[in-house]
C-alpha positions as CSV (number, residue, x, y, z in Angstrom):
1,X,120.7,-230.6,54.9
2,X,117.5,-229.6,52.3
3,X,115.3,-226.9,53.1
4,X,112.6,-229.8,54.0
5,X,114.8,-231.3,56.6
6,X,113.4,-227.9,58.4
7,X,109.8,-226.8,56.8
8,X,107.9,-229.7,57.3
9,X,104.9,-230.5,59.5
10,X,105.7,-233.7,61.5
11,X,108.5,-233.9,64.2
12,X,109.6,-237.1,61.2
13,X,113.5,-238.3,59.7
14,X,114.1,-236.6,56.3
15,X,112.2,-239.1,54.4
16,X,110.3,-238.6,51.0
17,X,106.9,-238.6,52.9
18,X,108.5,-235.2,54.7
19,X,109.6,-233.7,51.5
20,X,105.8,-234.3,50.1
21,X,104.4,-232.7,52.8
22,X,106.8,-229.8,53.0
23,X,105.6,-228.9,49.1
24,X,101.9,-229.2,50.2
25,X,102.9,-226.8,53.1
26,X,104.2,-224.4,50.9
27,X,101.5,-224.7,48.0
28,X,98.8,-224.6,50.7
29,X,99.7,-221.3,52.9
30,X,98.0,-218.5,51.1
31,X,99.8,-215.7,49.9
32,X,97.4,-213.0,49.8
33,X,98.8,-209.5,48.9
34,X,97.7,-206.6,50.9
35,X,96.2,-204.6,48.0
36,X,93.3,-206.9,46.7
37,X,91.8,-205.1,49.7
38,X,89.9,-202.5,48.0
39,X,87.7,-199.1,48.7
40,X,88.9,-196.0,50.0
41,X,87.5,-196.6,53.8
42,X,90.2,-199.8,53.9
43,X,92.9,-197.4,52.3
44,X,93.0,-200.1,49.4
45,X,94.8,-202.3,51.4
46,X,98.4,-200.0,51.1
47,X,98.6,-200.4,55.3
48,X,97.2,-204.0,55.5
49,X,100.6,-205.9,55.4
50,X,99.9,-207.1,59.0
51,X,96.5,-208.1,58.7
52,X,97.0,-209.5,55.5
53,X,100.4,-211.7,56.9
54,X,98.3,-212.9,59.3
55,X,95.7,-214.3,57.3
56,X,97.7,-216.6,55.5
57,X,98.1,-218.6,58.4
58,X,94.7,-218.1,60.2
59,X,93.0,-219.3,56.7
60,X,96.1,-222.2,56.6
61,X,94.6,-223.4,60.6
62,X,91.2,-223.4,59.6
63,X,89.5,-220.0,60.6
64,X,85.9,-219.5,59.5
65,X,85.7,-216.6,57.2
66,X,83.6,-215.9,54.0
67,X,86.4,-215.1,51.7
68,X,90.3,-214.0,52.8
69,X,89.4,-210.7,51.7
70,X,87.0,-210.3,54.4
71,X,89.2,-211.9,57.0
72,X,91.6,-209.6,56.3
73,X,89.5,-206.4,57.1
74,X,88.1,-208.2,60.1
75,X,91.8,-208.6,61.1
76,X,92.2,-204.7,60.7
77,X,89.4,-203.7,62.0
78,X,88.8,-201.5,65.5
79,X,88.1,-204.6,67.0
80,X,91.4,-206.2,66.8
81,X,94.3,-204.9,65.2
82,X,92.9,-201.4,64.6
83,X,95.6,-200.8,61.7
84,X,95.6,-197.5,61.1
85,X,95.1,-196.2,57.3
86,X,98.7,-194.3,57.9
87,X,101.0,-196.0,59.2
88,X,99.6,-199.7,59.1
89,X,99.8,-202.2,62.4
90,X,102.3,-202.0,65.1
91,X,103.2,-205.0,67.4
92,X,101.4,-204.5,70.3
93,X,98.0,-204.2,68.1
94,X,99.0,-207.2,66.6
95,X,99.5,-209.5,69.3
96,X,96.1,-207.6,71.0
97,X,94.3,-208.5,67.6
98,X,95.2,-212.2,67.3
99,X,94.9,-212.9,70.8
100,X,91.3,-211.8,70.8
101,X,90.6,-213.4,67.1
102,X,92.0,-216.6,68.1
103,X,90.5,-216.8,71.7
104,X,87.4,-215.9,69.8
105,X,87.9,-218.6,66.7
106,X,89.8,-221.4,68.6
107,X,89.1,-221.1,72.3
108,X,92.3,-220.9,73.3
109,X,95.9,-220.9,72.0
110,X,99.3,-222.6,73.3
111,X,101.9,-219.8,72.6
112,X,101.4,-216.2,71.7
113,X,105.4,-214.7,72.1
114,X,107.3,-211.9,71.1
115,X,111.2,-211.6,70.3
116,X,112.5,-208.2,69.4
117,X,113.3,-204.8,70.2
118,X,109.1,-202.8,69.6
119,X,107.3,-201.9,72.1
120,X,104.7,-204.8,72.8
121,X,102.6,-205.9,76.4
122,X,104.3,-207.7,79.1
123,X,102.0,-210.8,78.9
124,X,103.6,-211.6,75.3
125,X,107.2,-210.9,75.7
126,X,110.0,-213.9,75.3
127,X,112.5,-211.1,77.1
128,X,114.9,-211.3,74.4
129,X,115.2,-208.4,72.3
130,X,117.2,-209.8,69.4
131,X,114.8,-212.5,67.1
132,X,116.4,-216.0,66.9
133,X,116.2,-218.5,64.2
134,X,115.4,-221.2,66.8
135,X,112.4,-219.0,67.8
136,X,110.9,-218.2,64.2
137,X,111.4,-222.0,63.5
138,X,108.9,-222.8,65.3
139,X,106.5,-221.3,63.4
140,X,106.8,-223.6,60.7
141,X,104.6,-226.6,61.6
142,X,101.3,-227.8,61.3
143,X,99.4,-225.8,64.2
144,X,102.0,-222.9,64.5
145,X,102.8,-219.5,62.4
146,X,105.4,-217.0,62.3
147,X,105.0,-213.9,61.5
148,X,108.0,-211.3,60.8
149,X,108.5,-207.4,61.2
150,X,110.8,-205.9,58.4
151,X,112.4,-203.1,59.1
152,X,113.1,-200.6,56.0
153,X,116.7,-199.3,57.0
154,X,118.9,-196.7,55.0
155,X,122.6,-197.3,55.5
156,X,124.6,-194.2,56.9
157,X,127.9,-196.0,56.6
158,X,130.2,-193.3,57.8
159,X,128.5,-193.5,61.8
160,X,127.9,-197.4,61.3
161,X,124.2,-196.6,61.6
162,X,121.4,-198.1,60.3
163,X,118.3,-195.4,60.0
164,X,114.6,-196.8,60.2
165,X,112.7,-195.4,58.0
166,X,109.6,-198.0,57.7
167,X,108.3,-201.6,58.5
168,X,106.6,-204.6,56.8
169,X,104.9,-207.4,57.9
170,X,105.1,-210.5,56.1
171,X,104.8,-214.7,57.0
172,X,107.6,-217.4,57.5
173,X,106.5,-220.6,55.9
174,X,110.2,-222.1,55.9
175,X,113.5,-221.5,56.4
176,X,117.5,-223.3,55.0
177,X,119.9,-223.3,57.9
178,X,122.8,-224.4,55.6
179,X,121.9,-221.9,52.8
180,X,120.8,-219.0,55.2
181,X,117.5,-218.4,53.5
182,X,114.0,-217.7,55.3
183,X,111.2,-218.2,52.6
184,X,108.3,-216.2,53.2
185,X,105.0,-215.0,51.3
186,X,105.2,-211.4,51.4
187,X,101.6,-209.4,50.8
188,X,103.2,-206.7,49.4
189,X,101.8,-205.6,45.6
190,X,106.0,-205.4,44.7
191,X,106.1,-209.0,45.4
192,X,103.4,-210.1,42.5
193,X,99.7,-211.1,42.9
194,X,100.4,-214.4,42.5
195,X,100.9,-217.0,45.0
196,X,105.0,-217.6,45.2
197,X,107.0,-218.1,48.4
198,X,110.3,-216.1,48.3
199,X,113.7,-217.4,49.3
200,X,115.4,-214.7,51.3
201,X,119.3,-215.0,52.4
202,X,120.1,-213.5,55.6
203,X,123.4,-212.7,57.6
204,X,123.8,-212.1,61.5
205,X,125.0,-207.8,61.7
206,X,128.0,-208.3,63.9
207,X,128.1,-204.8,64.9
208,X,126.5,-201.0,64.3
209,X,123.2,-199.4,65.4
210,X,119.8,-200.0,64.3
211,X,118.5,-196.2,65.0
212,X,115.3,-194.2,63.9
213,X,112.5,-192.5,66.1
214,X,110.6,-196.0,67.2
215,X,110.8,-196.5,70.5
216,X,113.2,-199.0,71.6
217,X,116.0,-197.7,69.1
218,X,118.6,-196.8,69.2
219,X,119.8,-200.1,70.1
220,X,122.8,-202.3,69.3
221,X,122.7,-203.8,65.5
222,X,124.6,-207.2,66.5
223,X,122.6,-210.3,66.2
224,X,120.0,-209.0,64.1
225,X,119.1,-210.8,60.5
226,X,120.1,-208.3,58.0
227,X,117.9,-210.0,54.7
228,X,119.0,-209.8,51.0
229,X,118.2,-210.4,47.6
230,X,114.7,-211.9,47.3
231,X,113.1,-209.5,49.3
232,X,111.3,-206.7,47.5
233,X,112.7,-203.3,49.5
234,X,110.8,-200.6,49.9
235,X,111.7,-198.2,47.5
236,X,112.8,-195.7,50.2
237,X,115.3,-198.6,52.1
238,X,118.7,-199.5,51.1
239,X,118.2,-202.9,53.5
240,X,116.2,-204.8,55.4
241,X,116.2,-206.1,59.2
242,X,114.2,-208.3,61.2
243,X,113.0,-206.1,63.6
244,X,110.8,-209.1,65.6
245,X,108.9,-212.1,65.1
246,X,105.3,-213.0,66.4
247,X,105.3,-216.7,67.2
248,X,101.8,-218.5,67.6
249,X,101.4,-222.6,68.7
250,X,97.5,-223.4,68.5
């Protein structure tokens, strides 16, 4: 089964027609990196990975906004994310920040949901701390997003430990059951400054523990999407995990 059996917009058979659309899905999606952000009250955009993934899709939906640039710093301002110039946007100020954009933008929404292990408010949680393919899926269609938490993990092989030492933001725009691959734009400066959608193998961890000083770890690694080549790690990481994905239906 292709990779457009899954990505496309309409609920349609795996026909050409789907296989157009799916490219114009993925040509169309911005892929803004973080960075382009600039002036030293924004941080240059170094923490803006979360408003930034967000963007992509809100600009994709049809959000009002003089440029992508300034959508983005709306995004991170006080007012709805509130990233902070340190340590960039956790998940509850994420799910705070769209929910007021988009109730603000749109009117309302259909689905605003959670899967993973962060701390995030009641009123967005889907319960199950471990994200699901099924879930993120979702994401990928014509009024809907995804939008996925990297963590930046160093191995400590000899306690069968996985040690946070960062995060990442970044957006689904597809994803290859058969070939295990999530394809994402990624706003990090390490991924280019141009638009290109990265294919991303994953594996299930069958075992060990993801651990670090965020609350929710320690916690059992089994289940969890352990990502590979195609990613750009953080220089500091020796892997990558998906910590939890943000799902939005307009």
């Amino acid at each position: 089964m292709s990779i457009y059996r899954h990505c496309f917009f309409f609920a349609l058979a795996c026909l050409p027609s789907a296989a157009f659309a799916e490219a114009r899905y993925l040509a169309n999606v911005p892929d803004f990196t973080q960075t382009e952000v600039r002036g030293a009250s924004f941080g240059n955009g170094q923490q803006f990975c979360a408003p930034a993934a967000v963007s992509n899709s809100l600009m994709w939906l049809g959000a009002e906004a003089a440029s992508q640039a300034e959508l983005v710093k709306l995004l991170a301002s006080p007012d709805y994310m509130n990233t902070n110039l340190k340590i960039g946007t956790g998940t509850s100020e994420l799910l705070q920040g769209v929910d007021r954009f988009v109730s603000e933008q749109f009117g309302s929404y259909r689905t605003l949901t959670y899967q993973g292990w962060r701390k995030h408010p009641e009123r967005f949680s889907d319960k199950r701390k471990v994200p699901t393919i099924s879930f993120m899926s979702r994401g990928v269609a014509e009024r809907a997003a995804a939008w996925i938490n990297i963590g930046w993990y160093r191995v400590n092989a000899s306690e069968g430990a996985y040690v946070r030492v960062g995060g990442h933001w970044v957006t689904l725009v597809g994803y290859d059951i058969e070939n295990q691959q999530l394809i994402i734009n990624d706003p990090s400066p390490r991924a280019g400054n141009v638009h290109s959608s990265h294919s991303v193998p994953f594996r299930q961890l069958t075992g060990g523990r993801l651990t670090g000083k965020k609350f929710g770890l320690p916690t059992n690694a089994a289940g969890y999407l352990q990502l590979g080549r195609g990613l750009h790690l953080h220089p500091r990481a020796d892997t990558a995990i998906v910590d939890g994905v943000v799902l939005f239906e307009l």
